[in-house]
mmCIF file as gemmi writes it, N, C-alpha and C atoms, coordinates in Angstrom:
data_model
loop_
_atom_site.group_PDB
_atom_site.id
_atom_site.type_symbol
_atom_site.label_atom_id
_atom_site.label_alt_id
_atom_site.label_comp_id
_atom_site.label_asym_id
_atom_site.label_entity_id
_atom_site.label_seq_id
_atom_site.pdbx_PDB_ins_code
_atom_site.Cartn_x
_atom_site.Cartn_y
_atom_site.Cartn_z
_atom_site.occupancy
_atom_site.B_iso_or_equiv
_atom_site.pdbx_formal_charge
_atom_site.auth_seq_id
_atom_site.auth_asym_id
_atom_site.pdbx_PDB_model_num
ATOM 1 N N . UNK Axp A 1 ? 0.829 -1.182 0 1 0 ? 1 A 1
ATOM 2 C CA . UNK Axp A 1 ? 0 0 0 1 0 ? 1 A 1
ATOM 3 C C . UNK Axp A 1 ? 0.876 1.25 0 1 0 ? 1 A 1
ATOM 4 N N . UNK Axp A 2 ? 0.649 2.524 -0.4 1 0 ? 2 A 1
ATOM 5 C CA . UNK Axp A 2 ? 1.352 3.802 -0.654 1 0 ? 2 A 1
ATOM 6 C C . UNK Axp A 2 ? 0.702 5.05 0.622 1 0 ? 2 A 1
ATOM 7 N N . UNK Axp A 3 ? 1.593 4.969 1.099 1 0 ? 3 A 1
ATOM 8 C CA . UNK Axp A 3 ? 1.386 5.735 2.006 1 0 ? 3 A 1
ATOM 9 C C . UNK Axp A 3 ? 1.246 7.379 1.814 1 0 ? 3 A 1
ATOM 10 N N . UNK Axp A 4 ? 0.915 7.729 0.604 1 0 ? 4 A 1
ATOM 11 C CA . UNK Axp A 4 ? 0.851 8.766 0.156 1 0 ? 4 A 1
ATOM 12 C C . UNK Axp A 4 ? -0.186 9.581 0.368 1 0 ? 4 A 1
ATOM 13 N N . UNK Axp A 5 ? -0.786 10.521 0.538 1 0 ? 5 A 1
ATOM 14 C CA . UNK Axp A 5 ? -2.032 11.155 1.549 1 0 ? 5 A 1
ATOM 15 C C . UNK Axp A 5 ? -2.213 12.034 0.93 1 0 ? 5 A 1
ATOM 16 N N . UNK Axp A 6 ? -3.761 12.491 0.313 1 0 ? 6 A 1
ATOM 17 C CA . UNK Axp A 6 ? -3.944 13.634 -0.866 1 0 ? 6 A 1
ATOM 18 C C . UNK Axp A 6 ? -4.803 14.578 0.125 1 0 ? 6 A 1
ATOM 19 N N . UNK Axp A 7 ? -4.624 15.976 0.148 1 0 ? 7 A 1
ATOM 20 C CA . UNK Axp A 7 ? -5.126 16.763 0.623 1 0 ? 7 A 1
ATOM 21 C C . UNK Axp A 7 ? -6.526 16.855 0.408 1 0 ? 7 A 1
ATOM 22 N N . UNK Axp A 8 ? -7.152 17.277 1.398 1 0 ? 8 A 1
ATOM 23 C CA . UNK Axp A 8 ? -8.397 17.501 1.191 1 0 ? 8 A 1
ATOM 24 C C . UNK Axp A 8 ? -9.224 18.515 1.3 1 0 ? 8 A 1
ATOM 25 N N . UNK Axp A 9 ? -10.345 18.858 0.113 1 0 ? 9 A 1
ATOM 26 C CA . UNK Axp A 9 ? -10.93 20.246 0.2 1 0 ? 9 A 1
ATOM 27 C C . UNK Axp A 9 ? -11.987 20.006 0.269 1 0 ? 9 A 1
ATOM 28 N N . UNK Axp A 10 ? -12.501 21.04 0.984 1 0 ? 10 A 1
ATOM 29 C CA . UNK Axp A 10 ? -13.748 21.21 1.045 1 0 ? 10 A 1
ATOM 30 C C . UNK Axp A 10 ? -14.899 21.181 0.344 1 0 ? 10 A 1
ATOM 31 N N . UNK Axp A 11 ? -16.434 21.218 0.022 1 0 ? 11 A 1
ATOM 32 C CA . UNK Axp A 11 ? -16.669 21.961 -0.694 1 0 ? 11 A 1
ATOM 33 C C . UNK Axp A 11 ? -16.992 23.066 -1.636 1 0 ? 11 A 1
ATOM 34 N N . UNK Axp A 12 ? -16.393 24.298 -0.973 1 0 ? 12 A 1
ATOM 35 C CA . UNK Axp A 12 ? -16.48 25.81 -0.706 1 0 ? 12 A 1
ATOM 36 C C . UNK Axp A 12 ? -15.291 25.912 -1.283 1 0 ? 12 A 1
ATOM 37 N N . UNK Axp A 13 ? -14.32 25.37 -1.245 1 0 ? 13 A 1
ATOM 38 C CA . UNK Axp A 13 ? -13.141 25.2 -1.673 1 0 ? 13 A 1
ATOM 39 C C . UNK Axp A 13 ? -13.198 24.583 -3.158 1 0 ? 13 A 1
ATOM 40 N N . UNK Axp A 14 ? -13.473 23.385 -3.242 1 0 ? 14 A 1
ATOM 41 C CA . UNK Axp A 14 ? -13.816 23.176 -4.456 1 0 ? 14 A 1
ATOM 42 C C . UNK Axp A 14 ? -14.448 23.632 -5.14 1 0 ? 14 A 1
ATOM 43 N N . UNK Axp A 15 ? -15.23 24.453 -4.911 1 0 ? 15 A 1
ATOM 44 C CA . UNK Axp A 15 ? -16.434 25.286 -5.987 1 0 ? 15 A 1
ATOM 45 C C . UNK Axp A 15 ? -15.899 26.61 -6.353 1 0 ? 15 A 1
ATOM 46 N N . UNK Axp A 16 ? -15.173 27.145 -5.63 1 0 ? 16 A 1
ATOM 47 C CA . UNK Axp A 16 ? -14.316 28.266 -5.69 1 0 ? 16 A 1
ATOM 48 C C . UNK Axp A 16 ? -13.049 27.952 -6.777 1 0 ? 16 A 1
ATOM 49 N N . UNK Axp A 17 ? -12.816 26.522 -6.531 1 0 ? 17 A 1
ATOM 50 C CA . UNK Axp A 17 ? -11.536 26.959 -7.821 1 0 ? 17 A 1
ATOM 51 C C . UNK Axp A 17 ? -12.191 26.217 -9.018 1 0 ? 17 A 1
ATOM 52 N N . UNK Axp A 18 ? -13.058 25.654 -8.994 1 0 ? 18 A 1
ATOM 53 C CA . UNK Axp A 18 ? -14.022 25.498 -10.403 1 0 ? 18 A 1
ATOM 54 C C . UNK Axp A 18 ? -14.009 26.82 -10.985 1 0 ? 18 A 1
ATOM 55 N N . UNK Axp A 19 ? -14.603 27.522 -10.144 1 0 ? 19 A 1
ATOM 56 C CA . UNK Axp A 19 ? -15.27 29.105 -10.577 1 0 ? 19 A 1
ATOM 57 C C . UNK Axp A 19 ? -13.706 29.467 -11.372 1 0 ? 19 A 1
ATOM 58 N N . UNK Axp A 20 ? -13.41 29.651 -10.905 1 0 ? 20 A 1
ATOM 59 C CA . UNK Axp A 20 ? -11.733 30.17 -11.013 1 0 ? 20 A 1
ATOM 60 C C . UNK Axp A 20 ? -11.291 29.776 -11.962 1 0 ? 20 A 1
ATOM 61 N N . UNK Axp A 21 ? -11.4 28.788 -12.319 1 0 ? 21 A 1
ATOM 62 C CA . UNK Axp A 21 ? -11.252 27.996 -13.616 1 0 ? 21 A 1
ATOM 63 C C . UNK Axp A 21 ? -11.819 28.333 -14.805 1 0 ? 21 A 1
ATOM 64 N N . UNK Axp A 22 ? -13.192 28.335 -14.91 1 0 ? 22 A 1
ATOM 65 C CA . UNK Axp A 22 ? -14.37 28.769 -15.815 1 0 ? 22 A 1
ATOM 66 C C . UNK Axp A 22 ? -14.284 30.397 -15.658 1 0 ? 22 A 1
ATOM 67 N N . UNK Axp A 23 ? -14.178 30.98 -15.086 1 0 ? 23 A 1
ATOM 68 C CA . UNK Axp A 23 ? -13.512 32.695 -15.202 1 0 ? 23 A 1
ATOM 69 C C . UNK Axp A 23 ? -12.591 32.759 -16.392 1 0 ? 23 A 1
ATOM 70 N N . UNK Axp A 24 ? -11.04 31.701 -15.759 1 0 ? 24 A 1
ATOM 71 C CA . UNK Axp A 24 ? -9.616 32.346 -16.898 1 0 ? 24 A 1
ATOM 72 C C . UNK Axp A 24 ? -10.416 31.386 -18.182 1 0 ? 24 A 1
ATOM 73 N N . UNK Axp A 25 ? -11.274 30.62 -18.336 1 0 ? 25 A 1
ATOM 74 C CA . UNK Axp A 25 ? -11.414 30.592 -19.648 1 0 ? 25 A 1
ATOM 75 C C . UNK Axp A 25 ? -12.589 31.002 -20.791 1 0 ? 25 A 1
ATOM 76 N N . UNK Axp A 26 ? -13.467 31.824 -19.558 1 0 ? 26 A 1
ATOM 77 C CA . UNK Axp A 26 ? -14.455 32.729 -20.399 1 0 ? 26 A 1
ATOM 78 C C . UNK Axp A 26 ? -13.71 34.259 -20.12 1 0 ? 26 A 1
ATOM 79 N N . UNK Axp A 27 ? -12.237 34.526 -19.498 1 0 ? 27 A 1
ATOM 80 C CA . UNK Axp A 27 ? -11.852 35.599 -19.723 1 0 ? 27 A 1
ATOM 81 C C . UNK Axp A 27 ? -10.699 35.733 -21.232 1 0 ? 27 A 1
ATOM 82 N N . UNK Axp A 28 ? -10.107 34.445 -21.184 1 0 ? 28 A 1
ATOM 83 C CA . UNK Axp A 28 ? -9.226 34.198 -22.326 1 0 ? 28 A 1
ATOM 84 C C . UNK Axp A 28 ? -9.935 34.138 -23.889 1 0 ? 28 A 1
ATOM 85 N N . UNK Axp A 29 ? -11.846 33.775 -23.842 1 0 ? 29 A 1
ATOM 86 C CA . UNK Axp A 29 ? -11.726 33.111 -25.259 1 0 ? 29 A 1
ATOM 87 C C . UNK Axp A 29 ? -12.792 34.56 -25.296 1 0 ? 29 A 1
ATOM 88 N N . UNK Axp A 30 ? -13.44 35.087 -24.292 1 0 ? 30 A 1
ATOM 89 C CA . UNK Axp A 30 ? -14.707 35.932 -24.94 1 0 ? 30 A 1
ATOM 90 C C . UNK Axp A 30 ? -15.06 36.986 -23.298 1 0 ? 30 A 1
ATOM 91 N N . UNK Axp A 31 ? -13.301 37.752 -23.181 1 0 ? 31 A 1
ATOM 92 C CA . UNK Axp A 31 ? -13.604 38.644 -22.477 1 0 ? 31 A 1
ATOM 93 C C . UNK Axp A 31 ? -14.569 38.748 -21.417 1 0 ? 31 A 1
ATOM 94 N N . UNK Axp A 32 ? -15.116 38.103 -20.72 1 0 ? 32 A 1
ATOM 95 C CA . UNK Axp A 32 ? -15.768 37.991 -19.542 1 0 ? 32 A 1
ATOM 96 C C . UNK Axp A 32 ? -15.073 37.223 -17.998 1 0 ? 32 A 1
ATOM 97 N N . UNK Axp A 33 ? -15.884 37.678 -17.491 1 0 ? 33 A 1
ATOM 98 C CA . UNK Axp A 33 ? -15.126 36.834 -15.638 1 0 ? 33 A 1
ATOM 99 C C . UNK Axp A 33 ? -16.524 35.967 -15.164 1 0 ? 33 A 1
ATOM 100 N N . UNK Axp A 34 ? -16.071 35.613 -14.244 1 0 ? 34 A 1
ATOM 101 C CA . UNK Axp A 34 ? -16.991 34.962 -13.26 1 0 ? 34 A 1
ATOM 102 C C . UNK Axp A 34 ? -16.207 35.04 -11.522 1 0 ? 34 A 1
ATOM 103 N N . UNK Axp A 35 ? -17.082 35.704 -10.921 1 0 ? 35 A 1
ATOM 104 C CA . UNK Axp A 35 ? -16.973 35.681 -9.534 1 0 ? 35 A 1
ATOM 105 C C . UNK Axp A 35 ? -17.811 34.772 -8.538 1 0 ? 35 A 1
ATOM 106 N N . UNK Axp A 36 ? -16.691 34.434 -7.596 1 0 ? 36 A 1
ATOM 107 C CA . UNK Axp A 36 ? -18.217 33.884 -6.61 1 0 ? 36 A 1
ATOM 108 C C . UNK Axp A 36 ? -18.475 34.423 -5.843 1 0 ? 36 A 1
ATOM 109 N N . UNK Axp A 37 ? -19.386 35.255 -5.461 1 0 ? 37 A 1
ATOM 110 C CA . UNK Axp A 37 ? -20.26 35.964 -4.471 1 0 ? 37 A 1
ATOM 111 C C . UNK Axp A 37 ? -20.218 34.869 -3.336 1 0 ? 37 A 1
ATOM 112 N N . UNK Axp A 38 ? -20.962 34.249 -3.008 1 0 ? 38 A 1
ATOM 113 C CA . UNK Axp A 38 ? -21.465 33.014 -2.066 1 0 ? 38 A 1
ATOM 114 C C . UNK Axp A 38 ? -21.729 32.224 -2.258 1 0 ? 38 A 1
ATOM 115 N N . UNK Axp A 39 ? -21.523 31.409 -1.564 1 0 ? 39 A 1
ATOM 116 C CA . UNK Axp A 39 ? -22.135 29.876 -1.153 1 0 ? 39 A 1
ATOM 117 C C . UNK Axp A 39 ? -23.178 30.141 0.281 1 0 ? 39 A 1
ATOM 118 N N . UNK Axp A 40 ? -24.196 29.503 -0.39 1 0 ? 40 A 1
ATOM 119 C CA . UNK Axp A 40 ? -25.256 29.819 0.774 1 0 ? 40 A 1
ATOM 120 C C . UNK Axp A 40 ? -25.902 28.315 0.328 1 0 ? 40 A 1
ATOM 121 N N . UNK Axp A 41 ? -25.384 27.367 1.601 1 0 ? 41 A 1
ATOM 122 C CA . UNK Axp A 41 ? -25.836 26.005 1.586 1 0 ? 41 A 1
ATOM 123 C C . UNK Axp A 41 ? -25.794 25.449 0.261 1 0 ? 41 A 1
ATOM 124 N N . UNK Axp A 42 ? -26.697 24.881 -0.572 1 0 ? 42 A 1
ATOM 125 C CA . UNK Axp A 42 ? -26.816 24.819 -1.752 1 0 ? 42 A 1
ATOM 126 C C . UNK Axp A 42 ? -27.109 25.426 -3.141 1 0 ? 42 A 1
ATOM 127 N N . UNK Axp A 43 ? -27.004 26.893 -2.367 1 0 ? 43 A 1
ATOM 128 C CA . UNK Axp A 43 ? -26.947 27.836 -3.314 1 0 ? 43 A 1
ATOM 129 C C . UNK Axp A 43 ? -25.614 28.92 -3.941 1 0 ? 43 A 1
ATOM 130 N N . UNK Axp A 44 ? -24.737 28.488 -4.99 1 0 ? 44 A 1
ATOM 131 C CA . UNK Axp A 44 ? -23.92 29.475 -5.707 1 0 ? 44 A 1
ATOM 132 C C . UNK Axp A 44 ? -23.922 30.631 -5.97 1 0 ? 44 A 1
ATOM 133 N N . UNK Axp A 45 ? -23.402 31.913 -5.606 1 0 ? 45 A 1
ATOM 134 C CA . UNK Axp A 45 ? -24.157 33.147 -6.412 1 0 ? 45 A 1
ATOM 135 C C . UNK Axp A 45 ? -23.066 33.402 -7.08 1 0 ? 45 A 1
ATOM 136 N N . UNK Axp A 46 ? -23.174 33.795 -8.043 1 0 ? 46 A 1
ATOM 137 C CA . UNK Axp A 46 ? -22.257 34.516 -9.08 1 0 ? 46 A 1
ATOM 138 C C . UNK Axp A 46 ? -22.113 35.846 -9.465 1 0 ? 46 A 1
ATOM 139 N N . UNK Axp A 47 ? -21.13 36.596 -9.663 1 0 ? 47 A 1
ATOM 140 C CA . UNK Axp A 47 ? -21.212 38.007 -10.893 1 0 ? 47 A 1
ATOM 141 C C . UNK Axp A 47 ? -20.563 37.421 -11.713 1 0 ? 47 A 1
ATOM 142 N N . UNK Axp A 48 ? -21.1 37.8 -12.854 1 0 ? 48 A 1
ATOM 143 C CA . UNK Axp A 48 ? -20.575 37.471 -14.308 1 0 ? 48 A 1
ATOM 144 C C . UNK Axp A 48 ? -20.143 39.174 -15.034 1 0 ? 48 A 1
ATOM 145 N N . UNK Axp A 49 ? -19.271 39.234 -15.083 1 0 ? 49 A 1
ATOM 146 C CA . UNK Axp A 49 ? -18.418 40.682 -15.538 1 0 ? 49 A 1
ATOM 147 C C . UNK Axp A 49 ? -18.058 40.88 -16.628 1 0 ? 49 A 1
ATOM 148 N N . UNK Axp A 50 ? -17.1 41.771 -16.731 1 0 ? 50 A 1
ATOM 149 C CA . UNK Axp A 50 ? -16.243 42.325 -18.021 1 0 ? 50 A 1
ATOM 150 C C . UNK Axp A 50 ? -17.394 42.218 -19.457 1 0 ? 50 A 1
ATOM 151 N N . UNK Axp A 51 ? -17.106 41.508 -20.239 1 0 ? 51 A 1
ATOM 152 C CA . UNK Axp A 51 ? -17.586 41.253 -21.717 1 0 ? 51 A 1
ATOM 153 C C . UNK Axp A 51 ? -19.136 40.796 -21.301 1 0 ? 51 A 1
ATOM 154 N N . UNK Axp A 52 ? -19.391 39.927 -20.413 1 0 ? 52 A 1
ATOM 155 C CA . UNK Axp A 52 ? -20.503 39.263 -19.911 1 0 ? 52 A 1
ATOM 156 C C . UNK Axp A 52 ? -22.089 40.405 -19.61 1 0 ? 52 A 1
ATOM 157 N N . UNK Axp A 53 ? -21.515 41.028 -18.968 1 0 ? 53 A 1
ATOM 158 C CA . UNK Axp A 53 ? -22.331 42.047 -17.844 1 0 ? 53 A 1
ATOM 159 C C . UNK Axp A 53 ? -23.415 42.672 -19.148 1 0 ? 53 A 1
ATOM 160 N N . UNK Axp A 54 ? -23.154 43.35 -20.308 1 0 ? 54 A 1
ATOM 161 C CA . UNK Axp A 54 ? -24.482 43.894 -21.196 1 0 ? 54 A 1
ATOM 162 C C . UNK Axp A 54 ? -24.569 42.803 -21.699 1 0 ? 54 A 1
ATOM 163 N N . UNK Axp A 55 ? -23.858 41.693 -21.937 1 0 ? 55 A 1
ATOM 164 C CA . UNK Axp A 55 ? -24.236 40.454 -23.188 1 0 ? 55 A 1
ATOM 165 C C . UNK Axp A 55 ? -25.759 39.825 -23.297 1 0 ? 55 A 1
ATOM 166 N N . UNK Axp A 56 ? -26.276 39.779 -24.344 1 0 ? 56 A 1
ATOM 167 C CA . UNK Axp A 56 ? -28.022 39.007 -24.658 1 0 ? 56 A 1
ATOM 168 C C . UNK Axp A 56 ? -27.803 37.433 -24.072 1 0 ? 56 A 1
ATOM 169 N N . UNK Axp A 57 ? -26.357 37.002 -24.093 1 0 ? 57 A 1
ATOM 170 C CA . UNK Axp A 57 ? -26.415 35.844 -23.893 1 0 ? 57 A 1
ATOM 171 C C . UNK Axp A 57 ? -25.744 35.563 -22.744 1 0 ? 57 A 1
ATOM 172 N N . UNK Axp A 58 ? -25.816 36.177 -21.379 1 0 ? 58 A 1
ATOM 173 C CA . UNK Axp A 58 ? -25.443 35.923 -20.229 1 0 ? 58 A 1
ATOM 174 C C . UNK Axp A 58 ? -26.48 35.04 -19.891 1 0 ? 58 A 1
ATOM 175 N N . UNK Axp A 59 ? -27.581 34.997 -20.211 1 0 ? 59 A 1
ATOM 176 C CA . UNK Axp A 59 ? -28.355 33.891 -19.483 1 0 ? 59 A 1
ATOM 177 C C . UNK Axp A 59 ? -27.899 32.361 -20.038 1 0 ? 59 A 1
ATOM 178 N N . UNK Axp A 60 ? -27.29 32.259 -21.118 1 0 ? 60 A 1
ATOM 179 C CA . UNK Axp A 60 ? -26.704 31.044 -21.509 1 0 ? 60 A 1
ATOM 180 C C . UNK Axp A 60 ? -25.399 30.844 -20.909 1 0 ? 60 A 1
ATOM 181 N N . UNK Axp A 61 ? -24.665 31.473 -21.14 1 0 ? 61 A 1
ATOM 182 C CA . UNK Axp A 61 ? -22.958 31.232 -20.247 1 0 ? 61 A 1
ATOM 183 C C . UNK Axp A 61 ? -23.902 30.923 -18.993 1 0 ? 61 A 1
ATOM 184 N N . UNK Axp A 62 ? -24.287 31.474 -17.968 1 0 ? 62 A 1
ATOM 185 C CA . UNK Axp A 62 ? -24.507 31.691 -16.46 1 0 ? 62 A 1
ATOM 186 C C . UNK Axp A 62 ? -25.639 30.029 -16.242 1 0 ? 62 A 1
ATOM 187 N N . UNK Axp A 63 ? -26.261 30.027 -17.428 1 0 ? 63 A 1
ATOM 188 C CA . UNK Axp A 63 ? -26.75 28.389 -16.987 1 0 ? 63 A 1
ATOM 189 C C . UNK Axp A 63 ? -25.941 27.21 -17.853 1 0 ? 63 A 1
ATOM 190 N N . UNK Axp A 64 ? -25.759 27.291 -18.654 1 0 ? 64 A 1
ATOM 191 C CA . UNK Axp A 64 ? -24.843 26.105 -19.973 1 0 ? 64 A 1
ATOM 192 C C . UNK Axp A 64 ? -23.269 26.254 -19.426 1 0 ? 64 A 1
ATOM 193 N N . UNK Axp A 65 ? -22.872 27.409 -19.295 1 0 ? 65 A 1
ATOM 194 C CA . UNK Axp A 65 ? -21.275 27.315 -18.752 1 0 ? 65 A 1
ATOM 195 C C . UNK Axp A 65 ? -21.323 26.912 -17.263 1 0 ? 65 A 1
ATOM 196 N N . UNK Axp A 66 ? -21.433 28.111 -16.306 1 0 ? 66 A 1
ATOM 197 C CA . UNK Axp A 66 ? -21.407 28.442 -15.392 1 0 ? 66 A 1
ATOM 198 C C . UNK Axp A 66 ? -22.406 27.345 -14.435 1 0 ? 66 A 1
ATOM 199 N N . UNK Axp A 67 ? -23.795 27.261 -14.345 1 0 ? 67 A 1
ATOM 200 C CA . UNK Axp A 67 ? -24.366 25.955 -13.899 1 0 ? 67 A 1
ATOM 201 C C . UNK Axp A 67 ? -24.425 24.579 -13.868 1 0 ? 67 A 1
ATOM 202 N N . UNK Axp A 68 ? -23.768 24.252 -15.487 1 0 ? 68 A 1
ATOM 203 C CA . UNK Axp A 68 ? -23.615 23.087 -16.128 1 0 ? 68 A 1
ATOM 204 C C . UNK Axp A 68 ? -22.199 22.188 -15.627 1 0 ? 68 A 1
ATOM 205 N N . UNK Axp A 69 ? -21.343 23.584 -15.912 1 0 ? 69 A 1
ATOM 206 C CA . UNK Axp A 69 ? -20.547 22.716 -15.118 1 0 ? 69 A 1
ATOM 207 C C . UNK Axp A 69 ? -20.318 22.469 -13.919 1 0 ? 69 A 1
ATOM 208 N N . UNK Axp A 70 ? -20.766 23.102 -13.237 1 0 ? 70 A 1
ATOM 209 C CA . UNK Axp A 70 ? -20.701 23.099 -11.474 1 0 ? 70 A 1
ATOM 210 C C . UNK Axp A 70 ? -21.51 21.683 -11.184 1 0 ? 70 A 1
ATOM 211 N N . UNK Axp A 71 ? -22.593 21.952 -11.856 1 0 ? 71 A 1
ATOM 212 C CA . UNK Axp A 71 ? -23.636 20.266 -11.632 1 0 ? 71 A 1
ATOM 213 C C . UNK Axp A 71 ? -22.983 19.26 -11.699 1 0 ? 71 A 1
ATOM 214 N N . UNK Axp A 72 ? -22.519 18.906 -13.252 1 0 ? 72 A 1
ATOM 215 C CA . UNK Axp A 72 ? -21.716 17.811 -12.875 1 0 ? 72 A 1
ATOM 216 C C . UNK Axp A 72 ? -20.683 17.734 -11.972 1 0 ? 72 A 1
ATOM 217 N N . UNK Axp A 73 ? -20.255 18.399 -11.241 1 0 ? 73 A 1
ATOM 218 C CA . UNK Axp A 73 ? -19.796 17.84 -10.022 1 0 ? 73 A 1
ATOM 219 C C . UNK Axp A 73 ? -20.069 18.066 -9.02 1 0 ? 73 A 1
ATOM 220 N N . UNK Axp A 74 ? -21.199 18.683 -8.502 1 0 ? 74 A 1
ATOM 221 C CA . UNK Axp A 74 ? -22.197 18.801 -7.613 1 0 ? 74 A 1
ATOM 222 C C . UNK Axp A 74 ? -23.281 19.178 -8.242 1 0 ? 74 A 1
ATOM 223 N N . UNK Axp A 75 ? -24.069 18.106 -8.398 1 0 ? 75 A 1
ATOM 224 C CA . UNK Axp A 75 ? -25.99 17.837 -8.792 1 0 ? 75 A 1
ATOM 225 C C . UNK Axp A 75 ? -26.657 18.636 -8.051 1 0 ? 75 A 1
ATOM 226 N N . UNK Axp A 76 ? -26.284 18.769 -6.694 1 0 ? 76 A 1
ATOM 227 C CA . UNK Axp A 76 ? -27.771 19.205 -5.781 1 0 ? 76 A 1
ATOM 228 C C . UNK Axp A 76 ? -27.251 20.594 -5.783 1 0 ? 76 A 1
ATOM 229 N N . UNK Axp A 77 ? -26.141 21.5 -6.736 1 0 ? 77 A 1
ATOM 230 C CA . UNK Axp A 77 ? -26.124 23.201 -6.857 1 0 ? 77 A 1
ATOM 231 C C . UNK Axp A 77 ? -26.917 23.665 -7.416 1 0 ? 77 A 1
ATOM 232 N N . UNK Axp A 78 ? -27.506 25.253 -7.504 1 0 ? 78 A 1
ATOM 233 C CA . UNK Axp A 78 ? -28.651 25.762 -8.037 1 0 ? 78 A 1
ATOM 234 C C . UNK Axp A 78 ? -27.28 27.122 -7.666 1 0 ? 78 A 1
ATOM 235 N N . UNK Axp A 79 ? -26.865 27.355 -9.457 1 0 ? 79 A 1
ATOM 236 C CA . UNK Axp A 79 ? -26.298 29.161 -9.5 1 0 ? 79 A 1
ATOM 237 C C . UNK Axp A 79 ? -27.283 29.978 -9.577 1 0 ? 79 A 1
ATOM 238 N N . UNK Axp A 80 ? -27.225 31.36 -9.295 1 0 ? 80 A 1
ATOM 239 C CA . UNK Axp A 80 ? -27.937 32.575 -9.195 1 0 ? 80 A 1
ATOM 240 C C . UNK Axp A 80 ? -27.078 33.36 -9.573 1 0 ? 80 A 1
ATOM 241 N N . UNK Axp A 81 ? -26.963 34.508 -10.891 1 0 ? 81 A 1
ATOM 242 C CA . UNK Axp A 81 ? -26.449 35.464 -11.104 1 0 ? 81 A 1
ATOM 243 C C . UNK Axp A 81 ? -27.603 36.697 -9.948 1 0 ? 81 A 1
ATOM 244 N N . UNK Axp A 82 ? -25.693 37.799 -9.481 1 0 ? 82 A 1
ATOM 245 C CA . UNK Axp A 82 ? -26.147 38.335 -8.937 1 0 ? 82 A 1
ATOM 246 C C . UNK Axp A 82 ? -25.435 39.779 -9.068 1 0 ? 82 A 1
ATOM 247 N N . UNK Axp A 83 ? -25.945 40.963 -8.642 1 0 ? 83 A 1
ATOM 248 C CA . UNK Axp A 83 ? -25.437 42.341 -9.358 1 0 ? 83 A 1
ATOM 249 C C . UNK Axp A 83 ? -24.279 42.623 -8.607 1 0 ? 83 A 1
């Protein structure tokens, strides 16, 4: 057996560097950010910025990017863009 021991995060922690993640690459391909406001139990809040903030299609990034991927790795999240 390997006595090797992997750190462990939270889930506040983990959802935070998801976010973080999905930020540098809706800031790299189409000028926008993503922040996390809170975690409130099972609820995410987000600001979605820069390029994002007037866009027609923030309601798609913020549920198809931003929700979609958070689900698959936590099902029971529900994001909320917030001002």
């Amino acid at each position: 057996m390997s006595d090797i021991q992997f750190p462990r995060f939270t889930k506040e922690e983990q959802i935070s560097a998801l976010i973080d993640q999905l930020s540098a690459y809706i800031e790299q391909y189409h000028g926008g950010t993503v922040e996390l406001v809170a975690i409130e139990g099972n609820e995410v809040k987000v600001h979605l910025g820069g390029a994002c903030e007037c866009c027609p299609l923030l309601p798609a990034t913020l549920q198809g990017w931003v929700a979609g991927t958070l689900r698959q790795f936590f099902p029971d999240v529900t994001v909320t863009s917030v001002d």
